[in-house]
N, C-alpha and C positions, 0 to 999 in steps of 0.2 A: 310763864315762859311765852316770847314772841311767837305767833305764827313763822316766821324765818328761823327758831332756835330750832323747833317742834319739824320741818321742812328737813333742816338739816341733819339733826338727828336721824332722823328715818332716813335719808339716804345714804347717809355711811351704817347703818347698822346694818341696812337689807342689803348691798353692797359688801358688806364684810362675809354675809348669811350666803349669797348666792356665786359669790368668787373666790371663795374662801383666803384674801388678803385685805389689808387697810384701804381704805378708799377715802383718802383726805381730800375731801370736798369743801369749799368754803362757800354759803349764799351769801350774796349783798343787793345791794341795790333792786329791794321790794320795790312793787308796782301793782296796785289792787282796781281794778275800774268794773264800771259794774254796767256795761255796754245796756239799751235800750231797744229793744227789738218790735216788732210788729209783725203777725203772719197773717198770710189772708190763704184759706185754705176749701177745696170744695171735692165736692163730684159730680162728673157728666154721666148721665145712665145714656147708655148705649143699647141700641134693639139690633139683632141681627137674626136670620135665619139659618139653621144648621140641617144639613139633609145625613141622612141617615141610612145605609142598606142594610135590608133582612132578608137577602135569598129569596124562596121561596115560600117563607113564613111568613103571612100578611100580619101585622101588625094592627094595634088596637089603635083605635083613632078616626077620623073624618075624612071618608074614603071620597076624591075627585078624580076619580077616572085615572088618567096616564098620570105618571111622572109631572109632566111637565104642567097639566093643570092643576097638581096638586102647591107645586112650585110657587104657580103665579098666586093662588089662592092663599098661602101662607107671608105673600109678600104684602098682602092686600090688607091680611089684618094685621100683619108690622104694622102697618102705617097707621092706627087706630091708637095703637100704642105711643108709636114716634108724637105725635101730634096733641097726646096729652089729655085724648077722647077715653082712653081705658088707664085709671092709672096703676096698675097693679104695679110694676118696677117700681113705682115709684112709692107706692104703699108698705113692701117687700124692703126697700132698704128702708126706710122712717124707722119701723122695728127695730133696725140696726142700730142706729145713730142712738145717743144719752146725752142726756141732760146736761153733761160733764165735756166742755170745749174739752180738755184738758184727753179724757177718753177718747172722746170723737177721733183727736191728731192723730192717733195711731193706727186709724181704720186704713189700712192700704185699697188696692182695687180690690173689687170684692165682686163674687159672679152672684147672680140674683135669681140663677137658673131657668127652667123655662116655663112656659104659658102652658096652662093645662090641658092645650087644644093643641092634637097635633093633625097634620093635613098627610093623607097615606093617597098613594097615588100608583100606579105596576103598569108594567110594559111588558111585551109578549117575551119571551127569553128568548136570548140570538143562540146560543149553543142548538137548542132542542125546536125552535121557529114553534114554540107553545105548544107540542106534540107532547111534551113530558118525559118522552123515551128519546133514545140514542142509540145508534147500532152499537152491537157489542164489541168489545176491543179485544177479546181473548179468542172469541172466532170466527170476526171481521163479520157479523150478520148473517151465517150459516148453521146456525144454530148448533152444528156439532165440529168436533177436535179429531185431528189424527189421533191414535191409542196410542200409551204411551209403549204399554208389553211389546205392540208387533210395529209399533212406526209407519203405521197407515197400512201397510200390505196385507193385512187381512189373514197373513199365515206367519208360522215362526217357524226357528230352525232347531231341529232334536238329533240329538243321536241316540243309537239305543241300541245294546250289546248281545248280539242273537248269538246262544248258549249252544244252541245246536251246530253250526256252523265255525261257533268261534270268531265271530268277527263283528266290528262297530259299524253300524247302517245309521248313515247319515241322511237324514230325512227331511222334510217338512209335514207341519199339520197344522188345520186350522188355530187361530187363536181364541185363546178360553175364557181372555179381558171384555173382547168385541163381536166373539161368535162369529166372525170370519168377514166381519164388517168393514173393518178396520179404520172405524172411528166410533165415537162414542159422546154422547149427549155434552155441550158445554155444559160445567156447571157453573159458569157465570152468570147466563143467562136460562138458563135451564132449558135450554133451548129453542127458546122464543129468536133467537137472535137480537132481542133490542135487553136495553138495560135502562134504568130509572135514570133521567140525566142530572147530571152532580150536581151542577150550576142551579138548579131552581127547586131540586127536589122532589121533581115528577110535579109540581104545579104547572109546569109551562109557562110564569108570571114572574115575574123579575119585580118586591114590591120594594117603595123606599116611601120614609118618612120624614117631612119636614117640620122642624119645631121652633116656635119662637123663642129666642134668647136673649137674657138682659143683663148685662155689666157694670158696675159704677164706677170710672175710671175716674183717678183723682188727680189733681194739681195744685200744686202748693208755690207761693213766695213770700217772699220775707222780705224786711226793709230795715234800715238803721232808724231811730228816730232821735240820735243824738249823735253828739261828733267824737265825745269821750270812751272809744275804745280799743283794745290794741289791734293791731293792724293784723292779725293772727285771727283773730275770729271769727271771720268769713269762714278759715278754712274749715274750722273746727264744726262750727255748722254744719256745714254741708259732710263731714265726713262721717260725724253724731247720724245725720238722717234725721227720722220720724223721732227717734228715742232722746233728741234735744231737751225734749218737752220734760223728763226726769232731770234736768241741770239747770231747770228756769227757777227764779222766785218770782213770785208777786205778778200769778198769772191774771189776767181780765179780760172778759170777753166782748168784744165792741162789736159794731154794726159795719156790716160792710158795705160799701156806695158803688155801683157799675159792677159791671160783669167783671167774672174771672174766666175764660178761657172758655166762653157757653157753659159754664156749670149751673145745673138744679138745685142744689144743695152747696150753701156756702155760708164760712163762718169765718171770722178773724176773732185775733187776743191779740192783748200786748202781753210785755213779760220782760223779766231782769237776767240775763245772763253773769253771773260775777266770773271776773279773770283773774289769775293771779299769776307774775312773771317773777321770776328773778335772775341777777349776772351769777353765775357758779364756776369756779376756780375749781380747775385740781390740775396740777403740774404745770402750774405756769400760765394756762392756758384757760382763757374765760370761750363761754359758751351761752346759752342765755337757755333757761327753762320755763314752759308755758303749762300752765292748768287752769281750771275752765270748769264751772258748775257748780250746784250745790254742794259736791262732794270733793270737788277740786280734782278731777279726774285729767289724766296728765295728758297734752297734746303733745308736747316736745320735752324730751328730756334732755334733749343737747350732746350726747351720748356721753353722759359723765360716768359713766363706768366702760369707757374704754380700753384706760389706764389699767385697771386691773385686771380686766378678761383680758389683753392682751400678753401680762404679766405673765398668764399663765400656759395659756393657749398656743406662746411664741415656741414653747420649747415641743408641742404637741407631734409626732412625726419627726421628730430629731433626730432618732438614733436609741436614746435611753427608755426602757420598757417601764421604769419607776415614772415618769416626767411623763409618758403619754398614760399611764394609769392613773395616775393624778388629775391629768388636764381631762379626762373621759369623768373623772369622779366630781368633779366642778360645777355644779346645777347650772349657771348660768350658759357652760359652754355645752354642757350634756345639754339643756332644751335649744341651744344654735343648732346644732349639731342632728337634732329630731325633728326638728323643723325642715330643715335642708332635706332629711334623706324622704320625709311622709308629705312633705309640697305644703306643709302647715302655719298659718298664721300665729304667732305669739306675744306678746306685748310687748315684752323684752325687746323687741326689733320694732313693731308697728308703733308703739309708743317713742322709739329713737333713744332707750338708756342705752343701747349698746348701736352702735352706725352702721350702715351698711356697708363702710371701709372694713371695720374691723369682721362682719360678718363674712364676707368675702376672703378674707385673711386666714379666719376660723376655717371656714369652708374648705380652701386650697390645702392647710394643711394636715388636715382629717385624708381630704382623697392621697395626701400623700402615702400616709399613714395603712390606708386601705389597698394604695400600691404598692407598698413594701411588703407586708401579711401577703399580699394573694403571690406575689414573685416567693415569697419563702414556702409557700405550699404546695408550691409546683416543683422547688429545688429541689435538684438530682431524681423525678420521675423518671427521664426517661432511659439512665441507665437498670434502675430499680426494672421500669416495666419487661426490659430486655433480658435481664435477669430472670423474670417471671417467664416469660416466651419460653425460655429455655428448662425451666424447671416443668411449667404443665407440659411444655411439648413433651418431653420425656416422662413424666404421668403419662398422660393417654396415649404413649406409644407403648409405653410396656403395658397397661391394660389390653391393647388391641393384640400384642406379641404374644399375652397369657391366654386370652377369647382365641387366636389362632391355636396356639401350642394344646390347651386342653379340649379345644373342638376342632381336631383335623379336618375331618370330614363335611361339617360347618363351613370352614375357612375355604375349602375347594371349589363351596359354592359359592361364592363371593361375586364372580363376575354373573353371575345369572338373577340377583338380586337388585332393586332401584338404589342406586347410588345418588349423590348427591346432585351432580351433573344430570341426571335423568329427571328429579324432582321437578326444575318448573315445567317441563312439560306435563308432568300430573297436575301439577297447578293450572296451567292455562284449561285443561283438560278436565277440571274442579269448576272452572270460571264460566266456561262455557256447554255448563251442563249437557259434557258428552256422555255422562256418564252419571247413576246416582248413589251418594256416596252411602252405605250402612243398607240400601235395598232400598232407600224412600224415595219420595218423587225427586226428578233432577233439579227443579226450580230450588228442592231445600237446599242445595250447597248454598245457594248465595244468603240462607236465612243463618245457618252455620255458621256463614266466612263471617259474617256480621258480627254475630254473636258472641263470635271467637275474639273478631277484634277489639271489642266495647268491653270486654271481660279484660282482655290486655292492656289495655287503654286504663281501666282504674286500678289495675294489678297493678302499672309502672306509677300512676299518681300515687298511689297509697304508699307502695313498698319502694321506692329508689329513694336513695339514702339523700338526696336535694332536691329544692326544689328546681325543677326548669318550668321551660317555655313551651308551651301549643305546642309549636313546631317539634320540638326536638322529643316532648311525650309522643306525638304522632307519630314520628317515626320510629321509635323504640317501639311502640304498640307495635307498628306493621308489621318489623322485623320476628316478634315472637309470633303472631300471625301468621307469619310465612315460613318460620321453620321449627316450631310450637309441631303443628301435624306430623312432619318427618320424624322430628326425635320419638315423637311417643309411639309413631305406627312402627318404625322400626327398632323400637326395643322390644315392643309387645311381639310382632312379629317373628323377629330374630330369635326370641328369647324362647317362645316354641317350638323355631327349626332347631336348634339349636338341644334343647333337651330330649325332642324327638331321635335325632341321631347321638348323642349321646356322648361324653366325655371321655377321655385317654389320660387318665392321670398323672400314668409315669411319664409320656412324654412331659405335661405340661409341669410336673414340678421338674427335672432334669433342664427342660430349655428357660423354663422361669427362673430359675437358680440366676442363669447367666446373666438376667437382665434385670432380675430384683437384689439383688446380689449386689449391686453397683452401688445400691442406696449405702454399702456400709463405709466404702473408701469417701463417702461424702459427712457421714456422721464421722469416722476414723478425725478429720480434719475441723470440722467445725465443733464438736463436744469439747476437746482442751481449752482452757482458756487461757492458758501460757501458751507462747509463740512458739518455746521450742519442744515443747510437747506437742503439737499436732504434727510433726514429720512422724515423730512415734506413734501417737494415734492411726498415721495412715500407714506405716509399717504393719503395725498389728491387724487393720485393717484387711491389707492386702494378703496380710497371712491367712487371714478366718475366712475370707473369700477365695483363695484356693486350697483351705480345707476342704472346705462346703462341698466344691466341683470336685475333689478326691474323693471326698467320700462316697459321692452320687456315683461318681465310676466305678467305685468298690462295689455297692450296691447294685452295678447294671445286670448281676445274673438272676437276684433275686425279683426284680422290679421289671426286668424285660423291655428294658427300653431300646436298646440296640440288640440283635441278633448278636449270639455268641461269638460265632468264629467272623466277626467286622470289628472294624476300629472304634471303639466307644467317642472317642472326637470326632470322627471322618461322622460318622454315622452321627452326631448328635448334630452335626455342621449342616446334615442335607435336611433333617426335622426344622432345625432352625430356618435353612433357606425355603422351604416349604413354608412357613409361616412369616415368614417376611413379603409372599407373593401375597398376603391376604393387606395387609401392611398397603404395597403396591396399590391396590384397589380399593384403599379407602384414606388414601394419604390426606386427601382436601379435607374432609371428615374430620382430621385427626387435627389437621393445622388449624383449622375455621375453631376449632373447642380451645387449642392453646391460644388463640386470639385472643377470642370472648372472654376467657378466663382469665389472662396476665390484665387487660385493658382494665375491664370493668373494676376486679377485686382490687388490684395497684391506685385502681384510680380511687375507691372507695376506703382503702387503707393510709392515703395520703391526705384525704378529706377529713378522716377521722382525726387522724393526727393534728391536721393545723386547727379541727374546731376546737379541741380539746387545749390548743397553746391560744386561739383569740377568745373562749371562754375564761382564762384566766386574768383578761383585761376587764371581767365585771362589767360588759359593756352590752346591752342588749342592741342598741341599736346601730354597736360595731360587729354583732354576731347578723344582724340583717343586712345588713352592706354587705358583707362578706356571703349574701346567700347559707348563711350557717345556722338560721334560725328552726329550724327540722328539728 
């Protein structure tokens, strides 16, 4: 079989393999040349100086005084080097280099590191003027702090309930932190007032080292030494690199005459590049194909399989969910397609079997594809979330309705309690340690608030159901940050007054009735699943719900929820509006939970959903575009 039968063969077979259609390819018109090359190849070692800072810590090495004599001293024996007096670089790469031209080509620049002599040299340190110490920054060089107990005044304030009299006496007396001081030893400083200075380390010496360094940086050219080869070749060279030298036969190593570019180290070969071109047909349309090396490694494929990825690719984002799971299932368009979204090189494109017409083609219709999925996954949210609004806002209003109706007494104290309105003020009042939060020092809020947010911050990366961005986890961290404190302190808290004063049963199942009660005219309507069965379902509904309030009225002699001789309504009507003033005082509370709730979950239940319809396209790297890959 021809080298052209064996050519074409293989590119209708892998062609058939990687697009899964025919790909009637035809080669003609072979061209085999076997181009003649020469390369002349070297290295220049290069010397340089590199300085170095160690703080405080003098380093090992050949101590000249300052910095800057240490500088000029290590420039001095550069030059012993540069000049070819010391040759260690030069001794350092020879090791490198082999006997093998063919090895050597592939050595790129190569560092030779440094001379075993390094030059150390220190300056007085500018921070500390070589004293070592620094006043102290916590209490400005007075070696002692205001107390924290009495805030400098040296007394506190008591009160204290004389039993005889009957009455609270409001007092002072010295304080028992500072012994009536009212300050107390830094302990930054321990109350030297100075402190070890950062910058040198209590040396006072600022040291640096300078070390000599050496590089072999290389250069390379190359020359035709025949006129027989295709006009392609050059490119192919230079695009191969160093790695050419695996595509050459009949390498030899010859002598080289005159410098190359100041290089120490210099070597030339000659060597045989073979090419091999053909004209290829498919659809009418000739193209021209180029390979190149021992291996015949391909430089231009001409894009003869454009015909076919197009084939398939055209219908991709169309409309039909069979045609884009098809065109997704396509090796050839599946690696366009992964290349495009991971910024990736592939051969399939760098090699030219497929063009960059058609990659672009590919490309546009995929984002089509990827704009249709994300518009279908957002359809009808935002009636759905309104929906939601309205469903938790009525959850947590009748929670707060049944916390009123079973904790009267609870609910009265409502306005005397931090509401939500009042909280940033504790916040700022957290920030600016007026205050310390649990009885420890006030500085800790700010080690807390930290603490609090770096724990929210990988709480929202671990646990949110997508992936996002810095920005938008930052701010999701902040926000449980900032109202993370409030929920917990006022359930803990709440939940103690609360049990302290103590529950009313009968009010709260009587006034709950009215408001949990509602749930049943809404199952009465949604449980049928015939249309004209749910007016029946809400029929019977509304029957079983004022049974329910019948019967609680039957029951109000036993259960005592309205005084006898009052109206069981009138009277359940004023508990109720009593409980609705608690309602009143915590509305924003109530709305900011049905927010949080309808947003988040709607949003998280609409995401499930569409990952769950773009997983069925079998498409990994259309579940990452879509951000679906979680």
């Amino acid at each position: 079989m021809s080298k052209l039968q064996q050519f074409q063969d293989y590119i209708r077979s892998n062609g058939e393999e990687i697009t899964g259609v025919d790909v009637p390819v035809v080669l003609s018109d072979e061209q085999a040349k076997d181009a003649q090359l020469k390369f002349h190849f070297g290295w220049r070692v290069e010397i340089g100086v590199s300085r170095h800072s160690h703080g405080g810590s003098r380093p090992s090495g050949i101590y000249r005084g300052t910095s800057s004599e240490a500088s000029a001293d290590a420039h001095k024996a550069a030059e012993e080097y540069v000049s070819g007096r010391d040759p260690l670089f030069n001794e350092r790469f020879l090791k490198i280099l082999g006997p093998d031209v063919s090895t050597n080509f592939l050595i790129k620049n190569t560092s030779l590191r440094s001379a075993p002599n390094a030059y150390v040299g220190g300056d007085t340190c500018s921070n500390c003027r070589g004293s070592g110490c620094v006043r102290c920054g916590s209490c400005h060089g007075r070696g002692k702090q205001d107390c924290y107990s009495c805030g400098g005044r040296g007394r506190i304030s008591v009160s204290k309930y004389d039993s005889y009299s009957e009455r609270t006496v409001y007092t002072t007396e010295s304080c028992s932190s500072c012994w009536g001081s009212g300050n107390r030893t830094c302990t930054t400083c321990s109350g030297s007032g100075d402190v070890t200075c950062g910058t040198c380390g209590g040396s006072g010496t600022l040291y640096y080292s300078y070390t000599i360094d050496g590089e072999a940086k290389r250069s390379t050219k190359w020359y035709y030494t025949s006129n027989d080869y295709h006009e392609w070749t050059g490119e192919f060279v230079k695009r191969t690199g160093l790695n050419v030298i695996h595509c050459v036969n009949d390498v030899t190593e010859i002598d080289v005459e005159g410098d190359l570019d100041g290089c120490t180290f210099v070597y030339g070969f000659t060597a045989v590049l073979p090419t091999l071109q053909f004209t290829a047909s498919i659809d009418k349309v000739d193209t021209k194909m180029c390979f190149a090396g021992k291996q015949h490694r391909t430089h231009d494929a001409g894009g003869v399989y454009d015909p076919a990825v197009w084939k398939v690719a055209q219908n991709l984002g169309a409309g039909s969910k069979n045609d884009d799971k098809k065109a997704l299932a396509t090796p050839a368009i599946k690696d366009i397609i992964e290349a495009k979204e991971t910024k990736t090189c592939i051969a399939l494109l760098e090699e030219n079997w497929v063009s960059t017409d058609i990659k672009d083609a590919v490309g546009a219709n995929y984002d089509s594809l990827v704009g249709q999925l994300k518009k279908q996954s957002v359809k009808g949210i935002i009636p759905k979330m309104m929906a939601s609004l309205a469903k938790y806002g009525y959850l947590f209003f009748t929670l707060a309705i049944l916390i009123a109706l079973f904790f009267p007494d609870f609910a009265k104290d409502a306005p005397g309690r931090m509401g939500i309105m009042e909280y940033p003020q504790w916040v700022i009042a957290v920030l600016t340690a007026d205050f310390a939060l649990f009885g420890i020092h006030p500085f800790a809020n700010y080690a807390m608030a930290l603490g609090l947010f770096f724990a929210s911050y990988q709480l929202v990366k671990r646990c949110y159901w997508k992936n996002i961005g810095k920005a938008k986890t930052y701010a999701l961290a902040l926000g449980i940050t900032l109202l993370l404190p409030h929920v917990c302190l006022s359930l803990y808290y709440n939940t103690l007054s609360a049990m302290y004063l103590g529950p009313d049963f009968a009010e709260g199942i009587a006034g709950g009735a009215i408001f949990v009660g509602l749930y049943l005219l809404v199952l009465g309507v949604s449980w049928p699943k015939k249309w004209y069965l749910k007016l029946v379902g809400l029929i019977a509904a509304v029957a079983l719900y004022l049974g329910i309030q019948f019967v609680l009225a039957m029951l109000n002699g036993a259960m005592g929820t309205v005084p006898a001789d009052e109206n069981y309504f009138r009277g359940l009507g004023q508990i109720v509006g009593t409980a609705l003033m608690y309602i009143q005082y915590n509305f924003i509370e109530i709305g900011l939970l049905a927010v949080l709730f309808s947003y988040f979950l709607t949003r998280r239940r609409f995401w499930l959903n569409a990952k769950t319809a773009v997983a069925d396209y079998n498409s990994p790297v259309l579940l990452k575009s879509m951000n679906m890959e979680r």
